[in-house]
C-alpha positions as CSV (number, residue, x, y, z in Angstrom):
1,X,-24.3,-22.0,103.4
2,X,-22.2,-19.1,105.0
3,X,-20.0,-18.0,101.6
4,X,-21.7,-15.7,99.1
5,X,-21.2,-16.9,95.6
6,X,-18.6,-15.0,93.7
7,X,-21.5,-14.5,91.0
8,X,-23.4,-11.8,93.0
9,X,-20.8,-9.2,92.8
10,X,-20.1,-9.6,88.6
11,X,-24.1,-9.1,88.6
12,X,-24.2,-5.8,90.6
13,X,-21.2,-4.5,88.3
14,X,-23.2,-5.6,84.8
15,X,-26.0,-3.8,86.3
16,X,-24.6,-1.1,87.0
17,X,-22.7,-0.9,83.6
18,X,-25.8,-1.8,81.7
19,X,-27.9,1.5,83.3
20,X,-24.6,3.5,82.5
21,X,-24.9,2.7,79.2
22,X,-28.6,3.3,78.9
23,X,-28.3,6.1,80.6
24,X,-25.1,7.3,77.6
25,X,-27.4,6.5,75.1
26,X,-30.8,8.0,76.4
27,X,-28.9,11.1,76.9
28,X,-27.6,11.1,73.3
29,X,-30.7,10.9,71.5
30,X,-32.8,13.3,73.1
31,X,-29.9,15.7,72.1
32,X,-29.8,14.4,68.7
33,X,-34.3,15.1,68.5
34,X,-33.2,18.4,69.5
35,X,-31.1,19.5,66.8
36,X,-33.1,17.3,64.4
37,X,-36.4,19.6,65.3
38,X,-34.1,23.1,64.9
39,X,-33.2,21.7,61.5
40,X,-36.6,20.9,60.7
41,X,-37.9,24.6,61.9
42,X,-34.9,25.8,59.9
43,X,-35.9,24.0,56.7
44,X,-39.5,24.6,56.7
45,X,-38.3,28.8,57.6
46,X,-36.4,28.5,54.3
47,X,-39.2,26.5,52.3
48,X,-41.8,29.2,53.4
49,X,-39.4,32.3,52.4
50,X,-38.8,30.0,49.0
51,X,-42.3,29.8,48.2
52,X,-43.2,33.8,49.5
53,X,-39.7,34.8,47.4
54,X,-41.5,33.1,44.0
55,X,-44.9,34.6,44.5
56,X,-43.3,38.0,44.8
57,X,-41.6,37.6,41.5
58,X,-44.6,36.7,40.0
59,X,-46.0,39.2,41.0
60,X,-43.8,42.2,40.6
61,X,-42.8,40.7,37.1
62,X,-46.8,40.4,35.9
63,X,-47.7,43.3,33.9
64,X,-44.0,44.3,32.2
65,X,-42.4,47.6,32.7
66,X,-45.2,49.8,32.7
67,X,-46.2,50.3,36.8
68,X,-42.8,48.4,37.9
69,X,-41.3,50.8,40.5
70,X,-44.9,51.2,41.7
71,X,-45.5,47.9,42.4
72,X,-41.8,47.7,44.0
73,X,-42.4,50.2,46.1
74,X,-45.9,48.7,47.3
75,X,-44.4,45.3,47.9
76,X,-44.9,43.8,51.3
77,X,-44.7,40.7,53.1
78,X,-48.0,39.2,53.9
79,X,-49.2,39.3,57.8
80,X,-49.3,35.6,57.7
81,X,-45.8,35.4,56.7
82,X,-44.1,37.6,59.0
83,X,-45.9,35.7,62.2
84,X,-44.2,32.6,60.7
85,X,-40.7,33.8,59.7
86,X,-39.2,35.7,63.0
87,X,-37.7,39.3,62.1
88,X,-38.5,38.8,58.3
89,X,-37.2,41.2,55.8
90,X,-38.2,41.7,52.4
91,X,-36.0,43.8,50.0
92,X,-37.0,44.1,46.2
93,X,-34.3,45.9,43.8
94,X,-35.0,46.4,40.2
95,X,-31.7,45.9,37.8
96,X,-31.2,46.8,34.3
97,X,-28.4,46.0,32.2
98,X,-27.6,45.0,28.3
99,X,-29.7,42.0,28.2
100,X,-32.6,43.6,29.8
101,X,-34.8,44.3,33.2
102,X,-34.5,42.0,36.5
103,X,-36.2,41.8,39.6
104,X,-34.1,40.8,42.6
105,X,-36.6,39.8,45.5
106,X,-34.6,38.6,48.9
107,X,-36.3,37.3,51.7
108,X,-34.5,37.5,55.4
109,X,-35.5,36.4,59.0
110,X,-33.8,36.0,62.3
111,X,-32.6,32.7,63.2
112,X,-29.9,31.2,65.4
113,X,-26.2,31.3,64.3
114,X,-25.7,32.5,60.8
115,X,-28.2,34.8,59.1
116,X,-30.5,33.1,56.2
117,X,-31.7,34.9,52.9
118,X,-33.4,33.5,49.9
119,X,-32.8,35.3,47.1
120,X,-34.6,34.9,43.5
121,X,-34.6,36.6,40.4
122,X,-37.2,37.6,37.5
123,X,-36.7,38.8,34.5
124,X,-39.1,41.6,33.9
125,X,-41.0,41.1,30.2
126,X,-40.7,44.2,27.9
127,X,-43.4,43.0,25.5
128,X,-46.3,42.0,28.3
129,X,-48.4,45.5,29.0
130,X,-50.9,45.5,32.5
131,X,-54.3,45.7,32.5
């Protein structure tokens, strides 16, 4: 009745190993959901800049040559777009060469780390007059 089993001390240590290892792995996955929400944030940044890059094509390319540089010079991004994208930029450039007229629409916002664009190009039609 007076001698402790040599049982109780391998339990403590277990214990104490298990909670260290819960402990490891807690710690690992709420820094793991961390980066996984900034890469989600980052990927829906980039879809939205995508989708705002297309519609500005469109746009700009809609209605040919005649009333191009005006509508260049008049393009904007929405309000709705620059409350979601932080900082965002948009710069339109018109290019000609041999093969005809493009419109070069790039999309930029602030974000962590290294800088993000989208960048998409139209081809401007020469045979499509606006109304």
């Amino acid at each position: 009745m007076g001698r402790p089993k040599p049982h109780r001390g391998l339990m403590h240590l277990e214990i104490v190993v298990s909670a260290f290892l819960l402990g490891a792995l807690v710690t690992s996955l709420v820094g793991l959901n961390y980066r996984l929400l900034g890469v989600a944030k980052d990927t829906k940044h980039y879809q939205l800049a995508l989708h705002e890059a297309a519609n500005q094509v469109d746009m700009l390319t809609t209605g040919g040559l005649n009333g191009l540089d005006e509508r260049i010079a008049q393009a904007t991004l929405p309000a709705d777009i620059l409350q979601a994208l932080p900082g965002g930029k948009l710069d339109v450039q018109k290019m000609e060469d041999a093969s005809g007229t493009q419109v070069v629409v790039r999309i930029g916002w602030d974000r962590p780390g290294t800088p993000t664009q989208v960048e998409l190009v139209g081809w401007v039609s020469t045979t499509e007059v606006s109304k």
